[in-house]
N, C-alpha and C positions, 0 to 999 in steps of 0.2 A: 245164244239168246236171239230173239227178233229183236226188230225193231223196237224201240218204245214209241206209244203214239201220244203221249202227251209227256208234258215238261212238269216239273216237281208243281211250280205254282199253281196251275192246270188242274192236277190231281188234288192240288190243295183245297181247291175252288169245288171240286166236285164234293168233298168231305165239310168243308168248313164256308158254304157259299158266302160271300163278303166277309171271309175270315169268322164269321158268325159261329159260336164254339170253340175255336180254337182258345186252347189255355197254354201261357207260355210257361215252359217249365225252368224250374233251377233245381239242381242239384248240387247239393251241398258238398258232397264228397267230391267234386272235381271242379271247386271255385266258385262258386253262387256266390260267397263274401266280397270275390272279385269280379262281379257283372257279369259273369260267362251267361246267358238267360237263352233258351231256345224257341226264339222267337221264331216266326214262319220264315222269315229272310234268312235266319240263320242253318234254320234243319235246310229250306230247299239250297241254300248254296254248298253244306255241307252233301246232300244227295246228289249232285247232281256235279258238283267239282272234285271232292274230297272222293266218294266213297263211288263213284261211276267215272269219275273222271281218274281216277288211283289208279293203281295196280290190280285190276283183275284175281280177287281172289279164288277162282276157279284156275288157274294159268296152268299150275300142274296137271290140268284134267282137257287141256287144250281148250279152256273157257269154256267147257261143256258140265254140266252139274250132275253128277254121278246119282245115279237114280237107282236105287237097288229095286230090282222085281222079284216080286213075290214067290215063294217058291213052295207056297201052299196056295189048293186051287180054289177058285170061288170068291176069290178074295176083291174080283177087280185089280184097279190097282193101286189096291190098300194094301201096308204090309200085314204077314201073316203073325198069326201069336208066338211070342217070344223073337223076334225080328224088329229090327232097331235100326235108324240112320243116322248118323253124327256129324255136325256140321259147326265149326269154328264161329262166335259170335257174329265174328267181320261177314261170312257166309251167310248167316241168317239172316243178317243186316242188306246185305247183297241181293238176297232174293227176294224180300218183302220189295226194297225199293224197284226194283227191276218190275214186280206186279204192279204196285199199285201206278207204277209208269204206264202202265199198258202192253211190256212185254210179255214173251211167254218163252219158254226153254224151247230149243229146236227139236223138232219130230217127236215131241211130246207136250202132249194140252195138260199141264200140269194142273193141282186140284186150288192152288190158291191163284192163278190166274184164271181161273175157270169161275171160280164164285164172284168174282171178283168184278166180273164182267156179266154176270146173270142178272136179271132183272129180278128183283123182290119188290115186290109194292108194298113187304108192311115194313120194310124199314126208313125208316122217322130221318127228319132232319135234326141235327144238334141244337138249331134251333129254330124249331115251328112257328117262330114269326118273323123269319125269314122267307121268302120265297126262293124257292128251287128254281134256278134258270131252266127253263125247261127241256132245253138240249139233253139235260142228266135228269135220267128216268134211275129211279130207287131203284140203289144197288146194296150189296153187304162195303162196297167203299166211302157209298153216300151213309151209310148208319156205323151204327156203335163198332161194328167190325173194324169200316175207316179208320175211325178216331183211337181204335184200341192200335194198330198197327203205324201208326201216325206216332203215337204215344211212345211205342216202341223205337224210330228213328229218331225220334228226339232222344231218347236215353241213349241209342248209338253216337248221335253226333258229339254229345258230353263227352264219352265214353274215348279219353285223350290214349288209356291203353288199348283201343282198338285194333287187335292185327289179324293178321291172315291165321 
């Protein structure tokens, strides 16, 4: 992986500007009856201590993230029909947060740090009567993409069976 160029809260800012949308989630199935609530404080410390600051669930691959290429043509690189990639929760969990940090995989522009990073203009803020700090020009992290893959890290960081 590179570098990340921003910090969870950072990222947070760009999806939920003054926290503005953000919905703090509970799940029930791993203690919502006992306060567990994934608030913003809570996912960015879980991303960024817990699950980047952990155990590298790439380690067997030398922290490199095994990329299958296509081996039908035309395809980009998209996989071809009937071709599949399989990656453990923790893994999945691992690369949303690693993008929406600002990382990217080494010697490959992968496709969710790629969007991630592209300019859309028709994507919305979560909440349009917020103002958008203007430094963050409308991206798929500034709109619903954001907030869907946000959504996602919060049910990682609940997620107390999380492993590699």
């Amino acid at each position: 992986w590179t570098a990340t160029t921003r910090t969870a809260w950072e990222a947070m800012e760009i999806t939920f500007p003054r926290s503005a949308g953000w919905a703090n989630g509970c799940f029930w199935e791993v203690g919502c009856s006992a306060g567990r609530v994934m608030t913003q404080a809570v996912v960015a410390d879980w991303v960024e201590n817990e699950l980047l600051g952990g155990p590298d669930p790439f380690r067997e691959h030398g922290g490199e993230v095994p990329v299958p290429w296509p081996s039908q043509g035309g395809t980009g690189d998209q996989l071809g029909d009937g071709q599949y990639v399989a990656y453990s929760r923790r893994q999945v969990c691992f690369i949303v947060a690693k993008a929406v940090l600002g990382a990217d995989t080494q010697g490959y522009a992968n496709g969710l740090t790629r969007i991630l990073g592209k300019t859309v203009w028709r994507c919305g803020s979560p909440a349009p009567s917020v103002p958008r700090p203007p430094e963050h020009q409308p991206s798929a992290l500034s709109g619903d993409f954001g907030i869907s893959l946000w959504n996602l890290l919060s049910a990682c960081a609940a997620d107390p069976s999380l492993e590699d």
